[in-house]
N, CA, C and O atoms as a Tinker XYZ file with bonds, in Angstrom:
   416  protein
     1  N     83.749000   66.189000   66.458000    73     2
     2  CA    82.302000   66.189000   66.473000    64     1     3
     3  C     81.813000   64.743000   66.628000    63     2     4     5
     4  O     82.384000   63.808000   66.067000    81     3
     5  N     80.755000   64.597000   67.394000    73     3     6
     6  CA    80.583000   63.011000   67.740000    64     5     7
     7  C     79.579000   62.746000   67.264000    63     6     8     9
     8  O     78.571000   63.443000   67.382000    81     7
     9  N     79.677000   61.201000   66.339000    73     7    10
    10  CA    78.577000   61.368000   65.642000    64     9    11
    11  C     77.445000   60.436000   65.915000    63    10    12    13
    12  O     77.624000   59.219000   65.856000    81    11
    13  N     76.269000   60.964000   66.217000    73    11    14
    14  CA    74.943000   59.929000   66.629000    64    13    15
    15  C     74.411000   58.844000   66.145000    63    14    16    17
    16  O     74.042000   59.036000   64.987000    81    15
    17  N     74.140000   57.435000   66.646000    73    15    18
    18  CA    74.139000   56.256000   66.096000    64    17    19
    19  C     72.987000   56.141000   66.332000    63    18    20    21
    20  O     72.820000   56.774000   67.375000    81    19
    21  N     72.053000   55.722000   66.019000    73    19    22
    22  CA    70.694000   55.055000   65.865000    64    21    23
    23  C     70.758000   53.630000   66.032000    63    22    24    25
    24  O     70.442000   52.925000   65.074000    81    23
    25  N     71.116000   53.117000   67.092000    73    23    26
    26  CA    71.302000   51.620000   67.321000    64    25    27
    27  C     69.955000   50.711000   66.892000    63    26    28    29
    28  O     70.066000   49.514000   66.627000    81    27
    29  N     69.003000   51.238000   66.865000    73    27    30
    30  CA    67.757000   50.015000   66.473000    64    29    31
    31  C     67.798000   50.101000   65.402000    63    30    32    33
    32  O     67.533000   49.064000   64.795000    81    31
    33  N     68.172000   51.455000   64.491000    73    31    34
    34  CA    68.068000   51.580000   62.992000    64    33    35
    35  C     69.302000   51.252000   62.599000    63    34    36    37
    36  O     69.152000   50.613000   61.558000    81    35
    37  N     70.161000   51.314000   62.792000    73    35    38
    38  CA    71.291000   50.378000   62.228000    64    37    39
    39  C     71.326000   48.552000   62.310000    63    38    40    41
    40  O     71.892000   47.724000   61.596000    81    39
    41  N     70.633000   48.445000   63.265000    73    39    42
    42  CA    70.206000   47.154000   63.563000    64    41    43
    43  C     69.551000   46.639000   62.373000    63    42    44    45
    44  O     69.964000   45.898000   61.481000    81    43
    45  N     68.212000   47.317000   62.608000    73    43    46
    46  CA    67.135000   46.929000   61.210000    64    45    47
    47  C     67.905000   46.930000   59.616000    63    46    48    49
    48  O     67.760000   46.112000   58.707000    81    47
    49  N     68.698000   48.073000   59.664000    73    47    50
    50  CA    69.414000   48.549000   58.407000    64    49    51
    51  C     70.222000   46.986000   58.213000    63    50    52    53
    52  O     69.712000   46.185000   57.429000    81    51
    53  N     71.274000   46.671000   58.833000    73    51    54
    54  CA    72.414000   45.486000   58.529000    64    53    55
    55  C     71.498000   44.171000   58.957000    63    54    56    57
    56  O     71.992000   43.146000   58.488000    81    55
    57  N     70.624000   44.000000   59.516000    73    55    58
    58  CA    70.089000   42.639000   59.120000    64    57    59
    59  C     69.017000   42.078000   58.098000    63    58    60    61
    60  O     68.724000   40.957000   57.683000    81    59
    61  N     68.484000   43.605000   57.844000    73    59    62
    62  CA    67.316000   43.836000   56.641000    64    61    63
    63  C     68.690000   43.628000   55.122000    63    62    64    65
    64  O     68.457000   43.209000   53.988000    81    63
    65  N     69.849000   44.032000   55.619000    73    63    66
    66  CA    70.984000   43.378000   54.514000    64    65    67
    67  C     71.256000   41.880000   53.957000    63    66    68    69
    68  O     71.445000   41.208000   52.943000    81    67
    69  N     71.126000   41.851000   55.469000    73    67    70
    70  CA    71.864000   40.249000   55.293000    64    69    71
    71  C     71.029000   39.306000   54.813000    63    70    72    73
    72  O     71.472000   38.452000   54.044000    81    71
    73  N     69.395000   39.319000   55.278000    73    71    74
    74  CA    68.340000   39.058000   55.122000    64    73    75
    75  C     68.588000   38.766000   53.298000    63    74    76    77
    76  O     68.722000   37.727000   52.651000    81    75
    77  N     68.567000   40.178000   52.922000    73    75    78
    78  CA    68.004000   40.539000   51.728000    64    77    79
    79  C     69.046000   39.604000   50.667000    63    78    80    81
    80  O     68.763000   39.031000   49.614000    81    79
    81  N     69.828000   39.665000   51.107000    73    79    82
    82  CA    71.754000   38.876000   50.578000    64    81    83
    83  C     70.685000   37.516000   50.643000    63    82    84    85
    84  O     70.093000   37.097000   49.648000    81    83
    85  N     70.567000   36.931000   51.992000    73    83    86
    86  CA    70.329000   35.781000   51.430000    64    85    87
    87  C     69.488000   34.913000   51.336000    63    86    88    89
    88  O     69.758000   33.721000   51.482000    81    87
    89  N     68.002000   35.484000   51.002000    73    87    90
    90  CA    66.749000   35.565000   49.917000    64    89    91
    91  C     67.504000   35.412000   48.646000    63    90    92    93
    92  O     67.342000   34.442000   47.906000    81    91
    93  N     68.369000   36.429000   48.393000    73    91    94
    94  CA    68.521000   36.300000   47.116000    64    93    95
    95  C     69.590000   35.144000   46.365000    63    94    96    97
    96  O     69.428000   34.829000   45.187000    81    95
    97  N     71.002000   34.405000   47.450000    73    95    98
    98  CA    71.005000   33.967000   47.516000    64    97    99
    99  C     70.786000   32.231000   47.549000    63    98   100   101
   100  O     71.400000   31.240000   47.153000    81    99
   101  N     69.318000   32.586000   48.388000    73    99   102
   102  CA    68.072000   31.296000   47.877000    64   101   103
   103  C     67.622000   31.185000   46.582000    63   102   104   105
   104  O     67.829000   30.184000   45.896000    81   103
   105  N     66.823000   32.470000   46.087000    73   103   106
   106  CA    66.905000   32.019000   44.454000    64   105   107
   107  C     67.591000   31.545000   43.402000    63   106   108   109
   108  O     67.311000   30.944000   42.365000    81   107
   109  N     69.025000   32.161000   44.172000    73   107   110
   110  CA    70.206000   31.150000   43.196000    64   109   111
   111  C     70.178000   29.657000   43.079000    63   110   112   113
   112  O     70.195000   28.906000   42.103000    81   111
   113  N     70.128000   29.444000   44.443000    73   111   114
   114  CA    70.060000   28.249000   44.847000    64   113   115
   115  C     68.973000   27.294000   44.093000    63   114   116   117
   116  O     69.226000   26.197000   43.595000    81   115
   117  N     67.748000   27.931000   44.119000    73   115   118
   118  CA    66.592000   27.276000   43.522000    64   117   119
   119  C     66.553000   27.428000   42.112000    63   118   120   121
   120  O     66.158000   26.447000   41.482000    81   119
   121  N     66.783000   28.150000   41.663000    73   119   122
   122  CA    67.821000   27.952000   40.012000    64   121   123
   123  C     68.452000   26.616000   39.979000    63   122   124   125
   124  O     68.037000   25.571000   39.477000    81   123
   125  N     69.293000   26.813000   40.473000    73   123   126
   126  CA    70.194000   25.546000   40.287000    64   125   127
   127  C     69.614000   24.687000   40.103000    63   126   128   129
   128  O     69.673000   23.971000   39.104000    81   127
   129  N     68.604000   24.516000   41.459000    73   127   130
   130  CA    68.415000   22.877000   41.998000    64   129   131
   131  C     67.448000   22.566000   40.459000    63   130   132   133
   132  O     67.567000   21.528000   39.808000    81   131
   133  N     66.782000   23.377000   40.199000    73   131   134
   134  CA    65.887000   23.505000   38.760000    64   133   135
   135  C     66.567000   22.832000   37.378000    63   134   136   137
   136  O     66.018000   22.002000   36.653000    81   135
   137  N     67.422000   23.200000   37.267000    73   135   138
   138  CA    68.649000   22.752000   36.405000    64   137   139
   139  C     68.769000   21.762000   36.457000    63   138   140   141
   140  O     68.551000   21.049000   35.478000    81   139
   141  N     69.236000   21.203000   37.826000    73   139   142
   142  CA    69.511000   20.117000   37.771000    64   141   143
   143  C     68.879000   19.090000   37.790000    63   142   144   145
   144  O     69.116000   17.980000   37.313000    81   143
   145  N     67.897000   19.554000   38.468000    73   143   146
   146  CA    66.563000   18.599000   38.425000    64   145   147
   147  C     66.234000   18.442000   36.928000    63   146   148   149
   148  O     66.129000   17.225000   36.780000    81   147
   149  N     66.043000   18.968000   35.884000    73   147   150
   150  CA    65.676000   18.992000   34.824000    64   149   151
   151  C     66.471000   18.399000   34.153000    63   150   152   153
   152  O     66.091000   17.475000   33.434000    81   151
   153  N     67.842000   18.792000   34.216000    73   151   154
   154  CA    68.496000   17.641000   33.645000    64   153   155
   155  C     68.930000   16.304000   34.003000    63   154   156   157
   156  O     69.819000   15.754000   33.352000    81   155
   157  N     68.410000   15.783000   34.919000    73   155   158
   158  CA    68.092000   14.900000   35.796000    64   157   159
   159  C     69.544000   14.505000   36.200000    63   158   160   161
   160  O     70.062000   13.674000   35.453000    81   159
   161  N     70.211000   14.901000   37.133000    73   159   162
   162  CA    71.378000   15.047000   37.487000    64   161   163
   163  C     71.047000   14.491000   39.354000    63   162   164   165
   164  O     71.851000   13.984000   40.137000    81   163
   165  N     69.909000   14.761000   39.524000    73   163   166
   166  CA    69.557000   14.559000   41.353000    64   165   167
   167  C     68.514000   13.094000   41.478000    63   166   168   169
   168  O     67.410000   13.326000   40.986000    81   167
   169  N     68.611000   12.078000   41.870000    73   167   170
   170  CA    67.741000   10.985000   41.908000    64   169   171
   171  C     66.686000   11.384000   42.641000    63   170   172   173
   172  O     66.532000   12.606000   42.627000    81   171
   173  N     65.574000   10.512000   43.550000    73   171   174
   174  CA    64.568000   10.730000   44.119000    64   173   175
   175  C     64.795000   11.871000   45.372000    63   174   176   177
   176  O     64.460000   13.019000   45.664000    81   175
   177  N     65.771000   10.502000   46.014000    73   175   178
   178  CA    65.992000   11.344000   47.370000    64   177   179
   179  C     66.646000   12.346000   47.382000    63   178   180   181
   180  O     66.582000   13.022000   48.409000    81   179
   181  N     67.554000   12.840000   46.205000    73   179   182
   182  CA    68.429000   13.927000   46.534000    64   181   183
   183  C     67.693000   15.049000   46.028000    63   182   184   185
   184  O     68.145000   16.165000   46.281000    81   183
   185  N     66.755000   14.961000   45.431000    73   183   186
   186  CA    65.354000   15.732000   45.133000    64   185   187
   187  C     64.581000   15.987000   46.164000    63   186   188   189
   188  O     64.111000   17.125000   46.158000    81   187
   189  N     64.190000   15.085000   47.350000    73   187   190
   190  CA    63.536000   15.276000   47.944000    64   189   191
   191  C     64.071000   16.379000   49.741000    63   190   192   193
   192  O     63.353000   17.073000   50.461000    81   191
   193  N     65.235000   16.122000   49.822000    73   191   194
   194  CA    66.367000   16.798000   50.507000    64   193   195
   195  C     66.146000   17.814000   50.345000    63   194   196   197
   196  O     65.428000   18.570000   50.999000    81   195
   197  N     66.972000   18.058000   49.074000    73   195   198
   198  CA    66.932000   19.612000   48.383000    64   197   199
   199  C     65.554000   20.814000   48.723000    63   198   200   201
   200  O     65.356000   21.942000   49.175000    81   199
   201  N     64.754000   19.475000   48.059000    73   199   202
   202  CA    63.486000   20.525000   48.774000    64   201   203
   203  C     63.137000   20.719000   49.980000    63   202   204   205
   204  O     62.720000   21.830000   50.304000    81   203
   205  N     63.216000   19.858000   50.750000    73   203   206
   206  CA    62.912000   20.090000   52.248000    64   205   207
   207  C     64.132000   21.235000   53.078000    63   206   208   209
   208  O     64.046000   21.775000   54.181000    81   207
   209  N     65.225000   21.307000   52.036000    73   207   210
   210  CA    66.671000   21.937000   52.968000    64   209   211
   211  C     66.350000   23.440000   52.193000    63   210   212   213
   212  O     67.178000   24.338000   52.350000    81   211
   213  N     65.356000   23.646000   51.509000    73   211   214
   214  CA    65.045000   25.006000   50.337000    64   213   215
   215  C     64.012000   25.670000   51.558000    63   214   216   217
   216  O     64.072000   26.728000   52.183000    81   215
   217  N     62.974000   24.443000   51.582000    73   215   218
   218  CA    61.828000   25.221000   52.175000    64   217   219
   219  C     61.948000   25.823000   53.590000    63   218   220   221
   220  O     61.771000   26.931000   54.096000    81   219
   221  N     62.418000   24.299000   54.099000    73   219   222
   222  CA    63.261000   25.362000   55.040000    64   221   223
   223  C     64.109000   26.556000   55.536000    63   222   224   225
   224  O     64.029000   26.828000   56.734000    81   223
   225  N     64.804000   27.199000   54.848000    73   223   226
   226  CA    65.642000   28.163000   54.456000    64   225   227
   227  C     64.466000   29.379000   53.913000    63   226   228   229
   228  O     64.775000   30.569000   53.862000    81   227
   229  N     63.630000   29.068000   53.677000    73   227   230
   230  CA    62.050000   29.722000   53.788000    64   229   231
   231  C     61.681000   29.890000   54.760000    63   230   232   233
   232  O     61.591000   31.068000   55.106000    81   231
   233  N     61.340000   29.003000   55.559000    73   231   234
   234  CA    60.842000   29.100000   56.672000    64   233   235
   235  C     60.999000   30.027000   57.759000    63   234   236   237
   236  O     60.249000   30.684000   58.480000    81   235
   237  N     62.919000   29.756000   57.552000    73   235   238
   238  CA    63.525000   30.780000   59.093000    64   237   239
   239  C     63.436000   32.028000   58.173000    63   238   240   241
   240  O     63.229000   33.122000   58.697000    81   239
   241  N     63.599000   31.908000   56.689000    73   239   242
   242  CA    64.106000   33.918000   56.863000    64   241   243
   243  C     62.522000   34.114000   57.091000    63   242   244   245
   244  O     62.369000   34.913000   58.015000    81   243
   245  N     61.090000   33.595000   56.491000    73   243   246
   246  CA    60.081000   34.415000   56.965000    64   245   247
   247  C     60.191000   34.803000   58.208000    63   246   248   249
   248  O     60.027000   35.970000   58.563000    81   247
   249  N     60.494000   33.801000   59.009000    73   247   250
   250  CA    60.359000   33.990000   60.879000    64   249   251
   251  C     61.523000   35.014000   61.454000    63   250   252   253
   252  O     61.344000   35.447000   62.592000    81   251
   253  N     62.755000   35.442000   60.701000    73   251   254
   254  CA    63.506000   36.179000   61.104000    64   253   255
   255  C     62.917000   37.084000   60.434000    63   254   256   257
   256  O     62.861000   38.091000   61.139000    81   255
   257  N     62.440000   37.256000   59.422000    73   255   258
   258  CA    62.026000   38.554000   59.298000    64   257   259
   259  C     60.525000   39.345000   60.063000    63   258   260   261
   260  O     60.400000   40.554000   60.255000    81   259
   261  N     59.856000   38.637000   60.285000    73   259   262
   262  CA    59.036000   38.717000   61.149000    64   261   263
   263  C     59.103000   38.903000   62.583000    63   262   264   265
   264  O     58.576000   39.858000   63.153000    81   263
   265  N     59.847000   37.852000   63.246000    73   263   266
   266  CA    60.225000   37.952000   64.592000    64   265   267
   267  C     60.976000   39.635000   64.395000    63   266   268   269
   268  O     60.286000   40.446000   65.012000    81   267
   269  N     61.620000   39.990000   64.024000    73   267   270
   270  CA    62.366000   41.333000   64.042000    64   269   271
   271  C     61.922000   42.738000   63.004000    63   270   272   273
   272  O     62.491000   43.811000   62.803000    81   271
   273  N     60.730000   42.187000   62.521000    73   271   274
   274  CA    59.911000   43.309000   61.743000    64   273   275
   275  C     60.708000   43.770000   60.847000    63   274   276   277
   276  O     60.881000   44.989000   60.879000    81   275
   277  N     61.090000   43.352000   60.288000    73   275   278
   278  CA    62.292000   43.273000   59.041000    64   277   279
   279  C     61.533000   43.728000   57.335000    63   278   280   281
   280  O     62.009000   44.381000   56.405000    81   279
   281  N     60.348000   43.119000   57.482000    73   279   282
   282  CA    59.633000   42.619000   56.283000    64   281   283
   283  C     59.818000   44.153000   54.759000    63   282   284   285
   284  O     59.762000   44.009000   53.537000    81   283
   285  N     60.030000   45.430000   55.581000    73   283   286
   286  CA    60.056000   46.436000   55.022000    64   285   287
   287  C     61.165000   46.736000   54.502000    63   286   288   289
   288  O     61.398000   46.901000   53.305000    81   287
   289  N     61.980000   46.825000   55.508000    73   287   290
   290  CA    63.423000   47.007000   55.241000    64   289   291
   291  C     64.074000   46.147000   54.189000    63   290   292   293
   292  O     64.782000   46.713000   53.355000    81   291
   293  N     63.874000   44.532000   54.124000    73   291   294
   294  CA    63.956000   43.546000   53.129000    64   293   295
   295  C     63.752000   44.129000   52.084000    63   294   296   297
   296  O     64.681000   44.390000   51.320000    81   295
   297  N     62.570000   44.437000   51.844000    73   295   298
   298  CA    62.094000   45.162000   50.758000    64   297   299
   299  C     62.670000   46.342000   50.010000    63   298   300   301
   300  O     62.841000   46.519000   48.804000    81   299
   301  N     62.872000   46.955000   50.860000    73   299   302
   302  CA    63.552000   48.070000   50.595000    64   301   303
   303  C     65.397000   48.219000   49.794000    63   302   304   305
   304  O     65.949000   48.985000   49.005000    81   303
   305  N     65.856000   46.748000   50.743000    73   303   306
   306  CA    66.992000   46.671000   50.528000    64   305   307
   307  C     66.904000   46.344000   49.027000    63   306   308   309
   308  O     67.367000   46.979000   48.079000    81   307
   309  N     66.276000   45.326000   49.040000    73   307   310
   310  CA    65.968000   44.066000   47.713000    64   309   311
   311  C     65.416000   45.464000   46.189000    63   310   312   313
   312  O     65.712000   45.450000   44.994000    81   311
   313  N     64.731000   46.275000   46.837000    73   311   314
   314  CA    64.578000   47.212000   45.810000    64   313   315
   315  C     65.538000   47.733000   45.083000    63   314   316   317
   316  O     65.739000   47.724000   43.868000    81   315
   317  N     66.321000   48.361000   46.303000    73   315   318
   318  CA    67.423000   49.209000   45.571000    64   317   319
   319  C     68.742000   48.304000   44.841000    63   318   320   321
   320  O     69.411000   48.863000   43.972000    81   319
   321  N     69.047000   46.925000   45.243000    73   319   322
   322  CA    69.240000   46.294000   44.589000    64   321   323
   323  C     69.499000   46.491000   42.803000    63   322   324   325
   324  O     70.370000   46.679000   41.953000    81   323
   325  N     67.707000   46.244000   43.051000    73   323   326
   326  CA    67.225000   45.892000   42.162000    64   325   327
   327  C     67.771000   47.366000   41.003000    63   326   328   329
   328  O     68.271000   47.466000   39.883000    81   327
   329  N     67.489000   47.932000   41.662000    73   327   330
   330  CA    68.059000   49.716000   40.714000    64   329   331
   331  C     69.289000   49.639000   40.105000    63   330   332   333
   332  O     69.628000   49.912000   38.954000    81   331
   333  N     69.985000   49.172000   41.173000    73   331   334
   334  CA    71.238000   49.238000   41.245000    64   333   335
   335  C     71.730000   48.549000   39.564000    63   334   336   337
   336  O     72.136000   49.015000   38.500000    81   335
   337  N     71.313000   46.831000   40.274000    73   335   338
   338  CA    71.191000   46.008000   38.674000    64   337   339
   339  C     70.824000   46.257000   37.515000    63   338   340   341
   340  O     71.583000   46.158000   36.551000    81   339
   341  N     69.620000   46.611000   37.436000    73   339   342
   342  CA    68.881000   47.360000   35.906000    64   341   343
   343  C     69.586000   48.422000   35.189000    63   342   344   345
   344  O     69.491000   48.478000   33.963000    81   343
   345  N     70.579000   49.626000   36.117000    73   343   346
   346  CA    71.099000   50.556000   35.709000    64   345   347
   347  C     72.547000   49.651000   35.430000    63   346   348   349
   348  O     73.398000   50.119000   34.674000    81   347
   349  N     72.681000   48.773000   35.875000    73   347   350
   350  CA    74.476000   47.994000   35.316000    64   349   351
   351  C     74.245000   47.483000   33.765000    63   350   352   353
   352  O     74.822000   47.694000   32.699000    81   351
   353  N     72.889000   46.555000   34.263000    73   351   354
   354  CA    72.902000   45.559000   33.010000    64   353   355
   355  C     72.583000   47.299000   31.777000    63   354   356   357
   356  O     73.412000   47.731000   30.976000    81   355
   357  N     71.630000   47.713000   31.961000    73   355   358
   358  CA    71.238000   48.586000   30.886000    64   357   359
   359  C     73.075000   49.451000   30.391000    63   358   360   361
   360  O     73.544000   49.260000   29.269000    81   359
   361  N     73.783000   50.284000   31.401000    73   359   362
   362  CA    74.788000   50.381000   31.002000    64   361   363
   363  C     75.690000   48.982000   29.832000    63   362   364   365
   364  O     76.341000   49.418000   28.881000    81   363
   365  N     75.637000   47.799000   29.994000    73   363   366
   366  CA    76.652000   46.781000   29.543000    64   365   367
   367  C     75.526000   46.894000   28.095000    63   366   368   369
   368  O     76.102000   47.212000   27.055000    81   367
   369  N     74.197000   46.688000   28.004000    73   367   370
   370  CA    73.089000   46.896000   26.875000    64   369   371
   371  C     73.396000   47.709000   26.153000    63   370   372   373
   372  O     73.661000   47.425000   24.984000    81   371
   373  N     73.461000   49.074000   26.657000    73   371   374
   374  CA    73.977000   50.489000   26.107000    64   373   375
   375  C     75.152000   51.048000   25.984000    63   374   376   377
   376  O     75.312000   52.174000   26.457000    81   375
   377  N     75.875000   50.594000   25.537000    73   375   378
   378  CA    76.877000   51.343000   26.018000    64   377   379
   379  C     77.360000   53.101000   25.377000    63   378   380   381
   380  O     78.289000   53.855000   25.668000    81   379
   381  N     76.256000   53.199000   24.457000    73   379   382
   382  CA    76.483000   54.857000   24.159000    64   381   383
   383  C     76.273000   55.471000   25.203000    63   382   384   385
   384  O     77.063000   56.392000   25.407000    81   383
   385  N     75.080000   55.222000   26.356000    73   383   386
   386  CA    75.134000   55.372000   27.000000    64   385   387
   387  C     75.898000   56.342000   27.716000    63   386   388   389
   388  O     75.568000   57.480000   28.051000    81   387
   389  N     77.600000   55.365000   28.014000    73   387   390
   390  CA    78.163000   56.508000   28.723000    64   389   391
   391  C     78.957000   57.181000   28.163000    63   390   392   393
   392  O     79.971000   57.496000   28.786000    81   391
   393  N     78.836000   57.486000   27.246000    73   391   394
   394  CA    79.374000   59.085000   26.439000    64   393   395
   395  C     78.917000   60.103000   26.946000    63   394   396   397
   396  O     79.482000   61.126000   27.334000    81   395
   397  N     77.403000   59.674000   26.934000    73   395   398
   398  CA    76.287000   60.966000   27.154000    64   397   399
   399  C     76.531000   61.124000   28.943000    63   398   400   401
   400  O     76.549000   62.295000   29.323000    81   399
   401  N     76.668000   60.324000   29.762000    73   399   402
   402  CA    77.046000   60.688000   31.298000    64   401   403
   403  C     78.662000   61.500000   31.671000    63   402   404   405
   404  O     78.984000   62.212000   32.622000    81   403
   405  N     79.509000   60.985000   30.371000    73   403   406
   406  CA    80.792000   61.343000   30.871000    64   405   407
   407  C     80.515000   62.679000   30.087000    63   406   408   409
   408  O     81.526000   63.273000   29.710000    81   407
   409  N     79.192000   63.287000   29.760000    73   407   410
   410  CA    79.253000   64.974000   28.675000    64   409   411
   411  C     78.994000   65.862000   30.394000    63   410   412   413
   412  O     79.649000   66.726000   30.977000    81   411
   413  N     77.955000   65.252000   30.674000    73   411   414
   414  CA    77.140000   65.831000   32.012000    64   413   415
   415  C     78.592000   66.342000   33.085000    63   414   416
   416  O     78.396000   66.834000   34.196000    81   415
């Protein structure tokens, strides 16, 4: 049986991924630089880098996500994510939890 590909929607699907990977990614990043900045670990200029090499990295994913109408799919990805996480951490929080899933 041969199975039907949706080439624009698989498209949107794996770059609305990658996208979403590394947005999130960036926030790591800007964590850090926060850190370190705070603990004053970065002098002027390596402060001033950082930010210009951050914002940038802003810049293109808005424009890739835009140029390719992405902005939803991002979202979407970044959501379920987000599900994904809340139901881990709450499992490691709870752990009676899974008594009551392994009854079901």
């Amino acid at each position: 049986m041969p199975v039907n590909i949706d080439e624009d929607n698989l498209k949107q699907g794996l770059l609305g991924l990658v996208v979403a990977l590394v947005e999130i990614i960036q926030e790591v990043l800007e964590r850090q630089a926060l850190r370190r900045i705070e603990g004053g670990r970065l002098n002027d200029a390596e402060m001033e880098r950082l930010g210009m090499a951050l914002y940038d990295l802003n810049e293109a994913l808005d424009n890739i996500k835009r140029d390719n109408d992405l902005e939803e799919a991002v979202r979407s990805v970044r959501d379920g994510l987000d599900q994904v996480a809340d139901e881990v951490l709450d499992k490691f929080a709870n752990p009676e939890s899974w008594t009551v899933e392994e009854k079901v």
